[in-house]
mmCIF file as Biopython writes it, N, C-alpha, C and O atoms, coordinates in Angstrom:
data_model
#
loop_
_atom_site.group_PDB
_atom_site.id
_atom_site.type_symbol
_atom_site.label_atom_id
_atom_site.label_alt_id
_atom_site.label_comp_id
_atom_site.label_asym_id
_atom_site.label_entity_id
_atom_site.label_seq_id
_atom_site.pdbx_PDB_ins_code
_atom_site.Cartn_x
_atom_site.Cartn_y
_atom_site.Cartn_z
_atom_site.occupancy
_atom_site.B_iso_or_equiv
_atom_site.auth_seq_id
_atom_site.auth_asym_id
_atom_site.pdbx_PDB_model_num
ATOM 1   N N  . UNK A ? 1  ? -14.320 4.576  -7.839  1.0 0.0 1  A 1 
ATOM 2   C CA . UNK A ? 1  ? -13.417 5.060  -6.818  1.0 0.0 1  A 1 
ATOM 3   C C  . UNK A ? 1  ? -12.010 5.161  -7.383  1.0 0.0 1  A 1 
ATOM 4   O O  . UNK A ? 1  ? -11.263 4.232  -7.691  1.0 0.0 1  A 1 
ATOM 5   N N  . UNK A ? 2  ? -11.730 6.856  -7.482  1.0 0.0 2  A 1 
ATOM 6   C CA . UNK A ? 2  ? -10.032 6.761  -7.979  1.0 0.0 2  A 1 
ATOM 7   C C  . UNK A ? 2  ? -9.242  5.899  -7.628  1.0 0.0 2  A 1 
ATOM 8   O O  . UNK A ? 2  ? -8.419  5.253  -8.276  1.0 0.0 2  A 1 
ATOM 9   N N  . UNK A ? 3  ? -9.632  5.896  -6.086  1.0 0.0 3  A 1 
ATOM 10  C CA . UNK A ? 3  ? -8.228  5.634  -5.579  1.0 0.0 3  A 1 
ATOM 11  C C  . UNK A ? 3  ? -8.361  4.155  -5.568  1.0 0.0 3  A 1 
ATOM 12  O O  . UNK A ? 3  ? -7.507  3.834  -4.742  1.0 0.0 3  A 1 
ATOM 13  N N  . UNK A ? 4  ? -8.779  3.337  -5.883  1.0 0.0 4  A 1 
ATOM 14  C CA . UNK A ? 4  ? -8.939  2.071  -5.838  1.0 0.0 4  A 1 
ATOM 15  C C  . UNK A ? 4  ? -8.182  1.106  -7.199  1.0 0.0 4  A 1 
ATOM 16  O O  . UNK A ? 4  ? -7.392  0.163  -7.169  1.0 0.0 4  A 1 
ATOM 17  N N  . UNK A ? 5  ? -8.932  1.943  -8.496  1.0 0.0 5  A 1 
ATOM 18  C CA . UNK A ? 5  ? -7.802  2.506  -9.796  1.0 0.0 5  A 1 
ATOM 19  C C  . UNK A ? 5  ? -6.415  2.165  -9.355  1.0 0.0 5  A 1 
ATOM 20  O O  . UNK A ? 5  ? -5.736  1.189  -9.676  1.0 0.0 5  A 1 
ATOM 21  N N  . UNK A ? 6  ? -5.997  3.608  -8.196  1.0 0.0 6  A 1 
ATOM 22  C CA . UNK A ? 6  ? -4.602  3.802  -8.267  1.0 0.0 6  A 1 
ATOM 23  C C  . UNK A ? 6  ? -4.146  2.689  -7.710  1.0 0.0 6  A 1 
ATOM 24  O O  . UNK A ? 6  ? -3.361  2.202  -8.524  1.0 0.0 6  A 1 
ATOM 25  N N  . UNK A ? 7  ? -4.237  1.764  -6.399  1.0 0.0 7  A 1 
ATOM 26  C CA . UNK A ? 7  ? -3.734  0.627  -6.200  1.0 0.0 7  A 1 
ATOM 27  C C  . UNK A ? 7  ? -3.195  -0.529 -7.068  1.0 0.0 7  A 1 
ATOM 28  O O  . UNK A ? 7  ? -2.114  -1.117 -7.103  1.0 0.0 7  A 1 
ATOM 29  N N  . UNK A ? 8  ? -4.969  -0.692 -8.127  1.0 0.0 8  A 1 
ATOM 30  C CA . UNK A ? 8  ? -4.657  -1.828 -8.808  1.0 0.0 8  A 1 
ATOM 31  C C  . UNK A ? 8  ? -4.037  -1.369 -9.848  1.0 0.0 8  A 1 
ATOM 32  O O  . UNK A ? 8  ? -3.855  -2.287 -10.648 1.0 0.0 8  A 1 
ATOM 33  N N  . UNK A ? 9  ? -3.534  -0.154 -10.294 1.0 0.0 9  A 1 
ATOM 34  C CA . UNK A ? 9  ? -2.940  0.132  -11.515 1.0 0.0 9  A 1 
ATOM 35  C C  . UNK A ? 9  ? -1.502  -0.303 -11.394 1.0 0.0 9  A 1 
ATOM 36  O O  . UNK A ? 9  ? -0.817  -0.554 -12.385 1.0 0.0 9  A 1 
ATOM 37  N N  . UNK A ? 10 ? -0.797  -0.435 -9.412  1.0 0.0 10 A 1 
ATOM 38  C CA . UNK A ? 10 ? 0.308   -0.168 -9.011  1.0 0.0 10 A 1 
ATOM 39  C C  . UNK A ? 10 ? 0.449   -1.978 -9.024  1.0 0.0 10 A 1 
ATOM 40  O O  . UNK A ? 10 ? 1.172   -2.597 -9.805  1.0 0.0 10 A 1 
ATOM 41  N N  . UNK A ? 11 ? -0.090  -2.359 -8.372  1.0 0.0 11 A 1 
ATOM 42  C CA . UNK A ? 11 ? -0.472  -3.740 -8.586  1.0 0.0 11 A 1 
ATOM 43  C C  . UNK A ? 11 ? -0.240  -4.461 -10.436 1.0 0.0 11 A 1 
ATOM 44  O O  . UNK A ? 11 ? 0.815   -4.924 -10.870 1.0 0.0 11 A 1 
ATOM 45  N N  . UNK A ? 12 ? -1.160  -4.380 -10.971 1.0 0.0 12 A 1 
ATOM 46  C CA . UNK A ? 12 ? -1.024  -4.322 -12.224 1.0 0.0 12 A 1 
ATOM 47  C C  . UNK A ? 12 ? 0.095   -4.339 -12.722 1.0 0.0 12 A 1 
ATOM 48  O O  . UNK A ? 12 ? 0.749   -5.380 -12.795 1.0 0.0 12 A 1 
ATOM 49  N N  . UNK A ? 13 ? 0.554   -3.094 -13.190 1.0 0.0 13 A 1 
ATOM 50  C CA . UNK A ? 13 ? 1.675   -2.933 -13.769 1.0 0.0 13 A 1 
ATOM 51  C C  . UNK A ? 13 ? 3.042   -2.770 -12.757 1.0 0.0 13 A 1 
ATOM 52  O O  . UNK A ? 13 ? 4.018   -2.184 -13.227 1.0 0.0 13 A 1 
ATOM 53  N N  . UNK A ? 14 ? 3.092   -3.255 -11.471 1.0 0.0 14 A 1 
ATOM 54  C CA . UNK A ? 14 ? 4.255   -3.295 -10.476 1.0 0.0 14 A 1 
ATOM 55  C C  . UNK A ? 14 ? 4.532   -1.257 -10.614 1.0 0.0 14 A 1 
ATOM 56  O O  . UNK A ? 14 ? 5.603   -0.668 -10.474 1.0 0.0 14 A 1 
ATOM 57  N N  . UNK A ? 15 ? 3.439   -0.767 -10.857 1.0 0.0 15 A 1 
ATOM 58  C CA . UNK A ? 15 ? 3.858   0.559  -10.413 1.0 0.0 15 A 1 
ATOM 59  C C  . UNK A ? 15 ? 3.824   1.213  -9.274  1.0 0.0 15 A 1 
ATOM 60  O O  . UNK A ? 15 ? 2.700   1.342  -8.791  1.0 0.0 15 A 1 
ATOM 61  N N  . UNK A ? 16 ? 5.064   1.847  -8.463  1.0 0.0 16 A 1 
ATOM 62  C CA . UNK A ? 16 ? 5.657   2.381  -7.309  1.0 0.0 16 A 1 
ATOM 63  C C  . UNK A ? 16 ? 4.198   3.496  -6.501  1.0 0.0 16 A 1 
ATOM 64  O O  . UNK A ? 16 ? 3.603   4.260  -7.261  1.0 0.0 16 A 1 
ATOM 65  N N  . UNK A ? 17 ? 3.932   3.462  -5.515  1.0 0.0 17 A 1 
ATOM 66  C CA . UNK A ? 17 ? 3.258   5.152  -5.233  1.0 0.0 17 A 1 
ATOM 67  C C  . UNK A ? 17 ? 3.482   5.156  -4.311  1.0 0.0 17 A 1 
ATOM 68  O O  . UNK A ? 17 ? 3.894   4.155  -3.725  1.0 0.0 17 A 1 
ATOM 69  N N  . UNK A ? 18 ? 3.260   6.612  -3.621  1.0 0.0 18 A 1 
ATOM 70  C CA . UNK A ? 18 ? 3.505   7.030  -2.286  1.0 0.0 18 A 1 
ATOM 71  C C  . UNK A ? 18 ? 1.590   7.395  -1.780  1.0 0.0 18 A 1 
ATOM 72  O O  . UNK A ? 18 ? 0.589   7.932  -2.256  1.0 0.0 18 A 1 
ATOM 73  N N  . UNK A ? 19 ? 2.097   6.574  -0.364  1.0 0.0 19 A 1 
ATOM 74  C CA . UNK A ? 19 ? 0.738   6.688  0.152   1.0 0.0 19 A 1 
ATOM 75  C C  . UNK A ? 19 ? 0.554   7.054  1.920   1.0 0.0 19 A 1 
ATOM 76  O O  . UNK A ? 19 ? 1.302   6.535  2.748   1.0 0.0 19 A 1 
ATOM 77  N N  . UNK A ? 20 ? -0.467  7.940  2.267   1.0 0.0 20 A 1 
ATOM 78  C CA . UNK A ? 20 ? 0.256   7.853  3.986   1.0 0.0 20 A 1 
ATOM 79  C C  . UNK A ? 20 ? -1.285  7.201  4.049   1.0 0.0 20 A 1 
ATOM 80  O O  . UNK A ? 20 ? -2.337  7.174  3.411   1.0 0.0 20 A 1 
ATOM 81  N N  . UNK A ? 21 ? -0.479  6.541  5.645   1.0 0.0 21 A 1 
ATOM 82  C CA . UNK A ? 21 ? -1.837  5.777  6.378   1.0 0.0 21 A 1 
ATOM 83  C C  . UNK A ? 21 ? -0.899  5.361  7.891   1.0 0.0 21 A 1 
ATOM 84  O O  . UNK A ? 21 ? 0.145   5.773  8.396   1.0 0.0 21 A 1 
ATOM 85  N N  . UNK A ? 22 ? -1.911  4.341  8.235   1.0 0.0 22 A 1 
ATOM 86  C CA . UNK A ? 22 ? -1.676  4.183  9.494   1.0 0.0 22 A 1 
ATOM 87  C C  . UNK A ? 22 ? -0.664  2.561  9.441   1.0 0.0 22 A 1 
ATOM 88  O O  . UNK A ? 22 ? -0.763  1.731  8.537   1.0 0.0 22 A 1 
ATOM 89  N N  . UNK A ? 23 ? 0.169   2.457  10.531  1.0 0.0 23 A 1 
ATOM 90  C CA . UNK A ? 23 ? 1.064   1.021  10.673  1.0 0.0 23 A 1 
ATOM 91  C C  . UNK A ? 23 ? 0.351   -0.129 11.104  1.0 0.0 23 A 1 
ATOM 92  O O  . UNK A ? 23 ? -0.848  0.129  10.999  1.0 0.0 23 A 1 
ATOM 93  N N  . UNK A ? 24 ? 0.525   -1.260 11.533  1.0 0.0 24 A 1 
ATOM 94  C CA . UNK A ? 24 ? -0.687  -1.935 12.544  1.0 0.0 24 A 1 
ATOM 95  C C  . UNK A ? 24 ? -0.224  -1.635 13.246  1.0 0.0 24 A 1 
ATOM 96  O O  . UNK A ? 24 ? 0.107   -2.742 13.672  1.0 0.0 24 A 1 
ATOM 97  N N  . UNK A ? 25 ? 0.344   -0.743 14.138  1.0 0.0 25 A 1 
ATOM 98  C CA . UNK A ? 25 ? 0.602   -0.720 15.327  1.0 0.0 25 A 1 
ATOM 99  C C  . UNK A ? 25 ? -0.377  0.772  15.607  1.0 0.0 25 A 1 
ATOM 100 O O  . UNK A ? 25 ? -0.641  1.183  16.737  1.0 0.0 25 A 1 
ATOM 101 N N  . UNK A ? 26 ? -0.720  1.283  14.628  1.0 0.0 26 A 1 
ATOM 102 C CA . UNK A ? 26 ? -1.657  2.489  14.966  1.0 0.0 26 A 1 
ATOM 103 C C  . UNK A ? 26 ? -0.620  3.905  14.291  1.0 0.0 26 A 1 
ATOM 104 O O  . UNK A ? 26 ? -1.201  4.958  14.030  1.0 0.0 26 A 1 
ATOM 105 N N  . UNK A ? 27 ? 0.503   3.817  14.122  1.0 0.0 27 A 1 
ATOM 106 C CA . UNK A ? 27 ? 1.608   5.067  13.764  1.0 0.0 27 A 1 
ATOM 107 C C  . UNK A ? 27 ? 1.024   5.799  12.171  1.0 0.0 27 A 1 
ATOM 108 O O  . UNK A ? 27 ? 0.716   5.203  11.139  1.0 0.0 27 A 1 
ATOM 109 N N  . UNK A ? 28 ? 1.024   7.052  12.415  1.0 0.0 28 A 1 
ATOM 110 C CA . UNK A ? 28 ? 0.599   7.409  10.818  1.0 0.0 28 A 1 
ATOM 111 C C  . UNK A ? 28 ? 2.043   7.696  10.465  1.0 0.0 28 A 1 
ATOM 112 O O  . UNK A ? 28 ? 2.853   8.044  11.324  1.0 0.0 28 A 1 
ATOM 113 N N  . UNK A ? 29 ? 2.487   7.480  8.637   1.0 0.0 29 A 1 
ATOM 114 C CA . UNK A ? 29 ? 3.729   6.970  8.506   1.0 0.0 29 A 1 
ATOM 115 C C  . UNK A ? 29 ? 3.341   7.148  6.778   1.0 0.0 29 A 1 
ATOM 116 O O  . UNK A ? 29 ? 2.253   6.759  6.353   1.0 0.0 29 A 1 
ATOM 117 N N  . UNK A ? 30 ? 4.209   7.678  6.025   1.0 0.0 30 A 1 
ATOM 118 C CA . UNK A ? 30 ? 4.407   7.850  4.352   1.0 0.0 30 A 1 
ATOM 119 C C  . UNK A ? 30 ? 4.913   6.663  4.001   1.0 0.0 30 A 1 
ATOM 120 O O  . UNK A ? 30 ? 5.955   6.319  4.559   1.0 0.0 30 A 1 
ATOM 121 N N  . UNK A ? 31 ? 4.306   5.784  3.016   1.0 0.0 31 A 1 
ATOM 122 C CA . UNK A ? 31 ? 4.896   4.448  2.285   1.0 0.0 31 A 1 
ATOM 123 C C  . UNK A ? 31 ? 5.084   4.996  0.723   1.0 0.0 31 A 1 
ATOM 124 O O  . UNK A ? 31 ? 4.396   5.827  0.130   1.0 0.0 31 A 1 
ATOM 125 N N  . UNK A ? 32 ? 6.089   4.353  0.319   1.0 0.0 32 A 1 
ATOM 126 C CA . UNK A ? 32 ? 6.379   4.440  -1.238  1.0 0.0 32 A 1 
ATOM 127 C C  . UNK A ? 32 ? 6.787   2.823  -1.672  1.0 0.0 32 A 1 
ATOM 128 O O  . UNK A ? 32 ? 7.747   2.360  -1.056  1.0 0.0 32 A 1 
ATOM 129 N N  . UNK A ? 33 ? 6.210   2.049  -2.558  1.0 0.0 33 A 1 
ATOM 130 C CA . UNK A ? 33 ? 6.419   1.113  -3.081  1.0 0.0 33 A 1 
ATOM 131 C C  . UNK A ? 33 ? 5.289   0.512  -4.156  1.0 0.0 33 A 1 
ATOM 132 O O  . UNK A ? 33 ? 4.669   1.367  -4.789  1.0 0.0 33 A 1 
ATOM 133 N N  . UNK A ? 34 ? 5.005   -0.743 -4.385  1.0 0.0 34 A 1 
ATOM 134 C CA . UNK A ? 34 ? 3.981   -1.062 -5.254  1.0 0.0 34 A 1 
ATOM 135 C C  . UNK A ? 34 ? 3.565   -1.864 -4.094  1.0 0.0 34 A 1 
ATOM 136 O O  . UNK A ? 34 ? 4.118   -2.543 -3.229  1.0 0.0 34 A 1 
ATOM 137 N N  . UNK A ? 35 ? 2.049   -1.425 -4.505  1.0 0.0 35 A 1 
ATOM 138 C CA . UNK A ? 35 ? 0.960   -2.197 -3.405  1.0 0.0 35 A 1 
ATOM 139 C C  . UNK A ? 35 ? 0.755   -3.877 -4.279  1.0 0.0 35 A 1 
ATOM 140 O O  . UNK A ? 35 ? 0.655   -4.101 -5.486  1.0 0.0 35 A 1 
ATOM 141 N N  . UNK A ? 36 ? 0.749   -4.886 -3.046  1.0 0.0 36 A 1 
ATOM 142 C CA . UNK A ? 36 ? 0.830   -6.130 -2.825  1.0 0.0 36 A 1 
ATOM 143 C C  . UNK A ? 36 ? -0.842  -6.685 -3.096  1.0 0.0 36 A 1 
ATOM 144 O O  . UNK A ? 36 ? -1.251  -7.426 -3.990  1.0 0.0 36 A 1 
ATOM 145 N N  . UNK A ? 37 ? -1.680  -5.965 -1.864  1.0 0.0 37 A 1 
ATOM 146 C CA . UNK A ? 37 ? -2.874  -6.067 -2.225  1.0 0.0 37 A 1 
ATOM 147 C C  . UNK A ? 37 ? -3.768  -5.320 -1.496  1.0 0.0 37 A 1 
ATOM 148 O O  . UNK A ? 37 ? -3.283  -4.870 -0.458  1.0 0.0 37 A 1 
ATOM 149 N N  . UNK A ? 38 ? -5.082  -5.003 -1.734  1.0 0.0 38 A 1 
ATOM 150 C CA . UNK A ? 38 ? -5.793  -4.308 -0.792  1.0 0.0 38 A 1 
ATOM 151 C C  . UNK A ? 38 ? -7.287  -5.055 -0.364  1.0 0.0 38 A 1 
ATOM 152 O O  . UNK A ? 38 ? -7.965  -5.396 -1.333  1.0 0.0 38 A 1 
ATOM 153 N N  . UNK A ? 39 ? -7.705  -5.263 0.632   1.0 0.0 39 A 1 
ATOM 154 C CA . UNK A ? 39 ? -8.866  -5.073 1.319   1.0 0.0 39 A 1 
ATOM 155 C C  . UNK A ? 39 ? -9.742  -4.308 2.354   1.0 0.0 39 A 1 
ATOM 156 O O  . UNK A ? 39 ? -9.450  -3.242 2.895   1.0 0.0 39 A 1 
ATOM 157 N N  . UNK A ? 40 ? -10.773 -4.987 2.513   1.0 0.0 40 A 1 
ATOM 158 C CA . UNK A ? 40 ? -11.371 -4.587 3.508   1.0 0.0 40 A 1 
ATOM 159 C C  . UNK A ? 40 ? -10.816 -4.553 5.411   1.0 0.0 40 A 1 
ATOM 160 O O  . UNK A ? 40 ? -10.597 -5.592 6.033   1.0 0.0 40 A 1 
ATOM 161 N N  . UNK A ? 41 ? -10.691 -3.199 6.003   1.0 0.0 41 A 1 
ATOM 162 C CA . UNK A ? 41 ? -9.850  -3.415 7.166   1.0 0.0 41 A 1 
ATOM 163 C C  . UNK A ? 41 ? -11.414 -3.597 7.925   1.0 0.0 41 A 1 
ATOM 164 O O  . UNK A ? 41 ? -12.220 -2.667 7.888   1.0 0.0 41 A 1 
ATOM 165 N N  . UNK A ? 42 ? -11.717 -4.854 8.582   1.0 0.0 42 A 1 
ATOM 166 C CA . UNK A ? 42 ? -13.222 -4.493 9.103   1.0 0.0 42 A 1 
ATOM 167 C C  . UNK A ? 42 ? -12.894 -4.132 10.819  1.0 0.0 42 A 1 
ATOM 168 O O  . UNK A ? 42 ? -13.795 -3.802 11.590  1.0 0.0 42 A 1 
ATOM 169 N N  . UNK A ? 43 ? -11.934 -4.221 11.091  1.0 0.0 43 A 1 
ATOM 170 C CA . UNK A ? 43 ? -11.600 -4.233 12.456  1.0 0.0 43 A 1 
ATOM 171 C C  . UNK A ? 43 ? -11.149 -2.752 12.574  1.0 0.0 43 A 1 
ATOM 172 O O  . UNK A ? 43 ? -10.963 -2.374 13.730  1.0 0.0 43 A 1 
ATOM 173 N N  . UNK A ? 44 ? -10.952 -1.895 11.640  1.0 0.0 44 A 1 
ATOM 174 C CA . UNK A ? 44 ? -10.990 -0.492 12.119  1.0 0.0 44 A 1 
ATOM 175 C C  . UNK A ? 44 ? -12.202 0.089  11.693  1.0 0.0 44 A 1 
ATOM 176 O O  . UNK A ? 44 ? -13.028 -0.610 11.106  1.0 0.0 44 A 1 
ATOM 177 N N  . UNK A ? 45 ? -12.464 1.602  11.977  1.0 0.0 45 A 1 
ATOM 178 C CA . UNK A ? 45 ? -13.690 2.800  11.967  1.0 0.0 45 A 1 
ATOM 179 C C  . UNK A ? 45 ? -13.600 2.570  10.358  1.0 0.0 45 A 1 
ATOM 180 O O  . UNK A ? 45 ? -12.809 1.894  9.700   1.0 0.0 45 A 1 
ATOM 181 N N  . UNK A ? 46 ? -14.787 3.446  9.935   1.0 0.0 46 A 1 
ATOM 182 C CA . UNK A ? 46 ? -15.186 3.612  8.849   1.0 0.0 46 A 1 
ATOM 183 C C  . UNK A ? 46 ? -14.159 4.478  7.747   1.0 0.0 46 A 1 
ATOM 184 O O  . UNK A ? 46 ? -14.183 4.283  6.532   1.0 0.0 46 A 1 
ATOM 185 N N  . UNK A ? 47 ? -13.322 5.399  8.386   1.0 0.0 47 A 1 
ATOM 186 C CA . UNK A ? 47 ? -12.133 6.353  8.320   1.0 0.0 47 A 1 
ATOM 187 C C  . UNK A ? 47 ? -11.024 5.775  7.413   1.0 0.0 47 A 1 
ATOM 188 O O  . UNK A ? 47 ? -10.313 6.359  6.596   1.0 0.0 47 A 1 
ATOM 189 N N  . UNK A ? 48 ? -11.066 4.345  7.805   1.0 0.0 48 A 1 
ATOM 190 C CA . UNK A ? 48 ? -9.994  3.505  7.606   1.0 0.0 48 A 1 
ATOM 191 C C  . UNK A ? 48 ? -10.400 2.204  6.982   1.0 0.0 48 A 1 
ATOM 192 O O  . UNK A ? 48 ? -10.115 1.107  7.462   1.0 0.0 48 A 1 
ATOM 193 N N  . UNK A ? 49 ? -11.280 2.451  5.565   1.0 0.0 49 A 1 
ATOM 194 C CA . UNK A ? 49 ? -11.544 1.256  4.868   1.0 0.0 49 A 1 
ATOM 195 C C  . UNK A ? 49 ? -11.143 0.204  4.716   1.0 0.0 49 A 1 
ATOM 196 O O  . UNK A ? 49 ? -11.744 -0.816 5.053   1.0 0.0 49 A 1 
ATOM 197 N N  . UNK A ? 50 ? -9.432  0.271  3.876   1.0 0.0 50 A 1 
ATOM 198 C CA . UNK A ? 50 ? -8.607  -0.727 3.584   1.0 0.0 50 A 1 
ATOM 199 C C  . UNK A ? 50 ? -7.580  -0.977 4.341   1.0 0.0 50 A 1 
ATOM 200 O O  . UNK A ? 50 ? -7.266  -0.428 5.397   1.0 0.0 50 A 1 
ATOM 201 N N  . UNK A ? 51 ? -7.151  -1.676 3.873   1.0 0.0 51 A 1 
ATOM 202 C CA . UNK A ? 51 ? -6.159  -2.635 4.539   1.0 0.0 51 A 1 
ATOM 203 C C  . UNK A ? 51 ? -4.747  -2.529 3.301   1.0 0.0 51 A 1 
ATOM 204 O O  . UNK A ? 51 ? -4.813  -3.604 2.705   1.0 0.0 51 A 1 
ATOM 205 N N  . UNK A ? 52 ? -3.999  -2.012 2.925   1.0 0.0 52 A 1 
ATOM 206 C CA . UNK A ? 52 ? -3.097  -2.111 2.124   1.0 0.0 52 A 1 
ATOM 207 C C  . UNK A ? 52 ? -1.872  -2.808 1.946   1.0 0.0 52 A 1 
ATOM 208 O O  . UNK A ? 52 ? -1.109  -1.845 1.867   1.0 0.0 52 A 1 
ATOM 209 N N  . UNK A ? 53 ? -1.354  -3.537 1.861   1.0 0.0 53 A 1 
ATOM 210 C CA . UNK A ? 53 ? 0.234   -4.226 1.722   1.0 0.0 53 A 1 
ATOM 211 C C  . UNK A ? 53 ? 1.087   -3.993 0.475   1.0 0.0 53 A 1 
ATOM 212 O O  . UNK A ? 53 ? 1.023   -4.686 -0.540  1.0 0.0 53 A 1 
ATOM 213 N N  . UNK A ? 54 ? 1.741   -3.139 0.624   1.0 0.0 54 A 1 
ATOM 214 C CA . UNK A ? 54 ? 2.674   -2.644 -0.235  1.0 0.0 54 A 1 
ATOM 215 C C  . UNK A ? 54 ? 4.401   -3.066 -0.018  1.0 0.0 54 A 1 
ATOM 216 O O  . UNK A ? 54 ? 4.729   -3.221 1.158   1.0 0.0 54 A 1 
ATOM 217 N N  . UNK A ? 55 ? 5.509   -3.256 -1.084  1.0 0.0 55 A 1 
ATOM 218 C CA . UNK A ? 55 ? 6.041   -3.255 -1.015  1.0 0.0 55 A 1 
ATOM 219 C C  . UNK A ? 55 ? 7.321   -2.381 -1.361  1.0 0.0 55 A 1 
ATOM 220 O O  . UNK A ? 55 ? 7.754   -1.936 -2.424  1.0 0.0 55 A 1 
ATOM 221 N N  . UNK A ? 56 ? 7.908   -2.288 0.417   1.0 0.0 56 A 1 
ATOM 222 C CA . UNK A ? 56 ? 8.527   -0.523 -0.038  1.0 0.0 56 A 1 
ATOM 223 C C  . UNK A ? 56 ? 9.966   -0.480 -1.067  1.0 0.0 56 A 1 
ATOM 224 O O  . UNK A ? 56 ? 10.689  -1.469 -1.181  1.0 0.0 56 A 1 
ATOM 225 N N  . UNK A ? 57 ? 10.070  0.024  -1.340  1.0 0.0 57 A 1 
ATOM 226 C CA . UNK A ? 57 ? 11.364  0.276  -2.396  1.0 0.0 57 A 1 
ATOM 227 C C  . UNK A ? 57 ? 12.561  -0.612 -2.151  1.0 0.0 57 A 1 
ATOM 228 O O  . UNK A ? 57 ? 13.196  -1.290 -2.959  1.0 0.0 57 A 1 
ATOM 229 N N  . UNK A ? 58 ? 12.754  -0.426 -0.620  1.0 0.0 58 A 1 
ATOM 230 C CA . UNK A ? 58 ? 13.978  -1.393 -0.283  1.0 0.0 58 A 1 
ATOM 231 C C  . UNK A ? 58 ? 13.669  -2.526 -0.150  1.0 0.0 58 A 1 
ATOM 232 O O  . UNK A ? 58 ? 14.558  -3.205 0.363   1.0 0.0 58 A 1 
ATOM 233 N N  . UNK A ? 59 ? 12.517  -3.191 -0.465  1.0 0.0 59 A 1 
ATOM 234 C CA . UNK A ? 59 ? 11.878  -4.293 -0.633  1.0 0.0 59 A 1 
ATOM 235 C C  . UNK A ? 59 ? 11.887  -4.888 -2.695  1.0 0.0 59 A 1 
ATOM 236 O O  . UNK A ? 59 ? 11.865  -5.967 -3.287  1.0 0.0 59 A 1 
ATOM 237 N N  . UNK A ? 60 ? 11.914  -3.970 -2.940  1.0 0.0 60 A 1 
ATOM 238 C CA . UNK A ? 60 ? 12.053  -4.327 -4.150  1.0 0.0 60 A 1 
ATOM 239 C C  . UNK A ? 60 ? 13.377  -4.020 -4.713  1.0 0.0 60 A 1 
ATOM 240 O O  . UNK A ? 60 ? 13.663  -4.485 -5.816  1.0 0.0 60 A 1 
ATOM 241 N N  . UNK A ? 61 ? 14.101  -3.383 -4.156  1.0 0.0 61 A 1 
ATOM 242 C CA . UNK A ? 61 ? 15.607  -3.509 -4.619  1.0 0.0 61 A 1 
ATOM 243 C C  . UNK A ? 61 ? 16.109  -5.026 -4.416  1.0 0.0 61 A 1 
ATOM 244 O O  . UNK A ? 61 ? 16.676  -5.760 -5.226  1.0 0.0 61 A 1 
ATOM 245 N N  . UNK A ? 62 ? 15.803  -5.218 -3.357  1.0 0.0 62 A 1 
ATOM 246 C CA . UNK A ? 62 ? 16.323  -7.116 -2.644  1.0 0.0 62 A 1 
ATOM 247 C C  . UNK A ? 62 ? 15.757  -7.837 -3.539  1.0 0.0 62 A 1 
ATOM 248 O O  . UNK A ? 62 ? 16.454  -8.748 -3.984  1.0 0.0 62 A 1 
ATOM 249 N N  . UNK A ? 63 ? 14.306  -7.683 -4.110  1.0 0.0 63 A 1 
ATOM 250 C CA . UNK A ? 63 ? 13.986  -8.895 -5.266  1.0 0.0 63 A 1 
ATOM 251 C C  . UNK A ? 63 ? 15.188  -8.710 -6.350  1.0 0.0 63 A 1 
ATOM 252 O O  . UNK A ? 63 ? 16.037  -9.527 -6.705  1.0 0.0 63 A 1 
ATOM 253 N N  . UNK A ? 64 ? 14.947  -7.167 -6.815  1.0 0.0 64 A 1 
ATOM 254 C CA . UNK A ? 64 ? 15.875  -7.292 -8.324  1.0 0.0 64 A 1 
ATOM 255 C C  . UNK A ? 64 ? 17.051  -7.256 -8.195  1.0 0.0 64 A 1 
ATOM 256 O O  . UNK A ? 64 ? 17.736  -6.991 -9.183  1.0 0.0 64 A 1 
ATOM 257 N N  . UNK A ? 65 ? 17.759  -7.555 -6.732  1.0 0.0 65 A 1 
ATOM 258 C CA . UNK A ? 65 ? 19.302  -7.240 -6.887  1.0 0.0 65 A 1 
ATOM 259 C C  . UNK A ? 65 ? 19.896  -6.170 -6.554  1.0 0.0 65 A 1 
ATOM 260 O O  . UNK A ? 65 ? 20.959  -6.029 -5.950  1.0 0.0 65 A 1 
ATOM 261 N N  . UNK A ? 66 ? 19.052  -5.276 -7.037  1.0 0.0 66 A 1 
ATOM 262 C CA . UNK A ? 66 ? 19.851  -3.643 -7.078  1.0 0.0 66 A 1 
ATOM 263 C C  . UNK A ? 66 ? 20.345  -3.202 -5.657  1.0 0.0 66 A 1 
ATOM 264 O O  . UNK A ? 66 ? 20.909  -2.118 -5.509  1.0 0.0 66 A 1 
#
C-alpha cells in the first residue's frame, strides 16, 4: 500500500505532506505537516480506514523555535 509508505516515510524521516481527510468532528479539511502516527479508525465506514495524527506546520515551527 503506497500510501501507507507515504505516512511512515513522513514519520520516519520527520517529512512534511499534505493530506485531505476528515476532522473528528466529521469536517473534510487539507492538513500539511509530518504525520505523528497512523491506525486503524474502527469506529468509522470502511471509506475511512485510518486514523491519522499529524503535526501541522505551525506545530512544528513552536517545537523548533521558528
Amino acid at each position: 500500500m503506497r500510501i501507507l509508505q507515504r505516512y511512515s516515510d513522513s514519520i520516519k524521516y520527520r517529512r512534511p505532506i499534505t493530506i485531505t481527510g476528515l476532522t473528528l468532528e466529521g469536517h473534510v479539511g487539507g492538513f500539511a505537516g509530518v504525520v505523528q502516527s497512523v491506525g486503524h479508525d474502527v469506529m468509522r465506514d470502511k471509506s475511512s480506514r485510518y486514523r491519522i495524527t499529524i503535526s501541522t506546520t505551525s506545530d512544528l515551527m513552536k517545537e523548533t523555535g521558528d
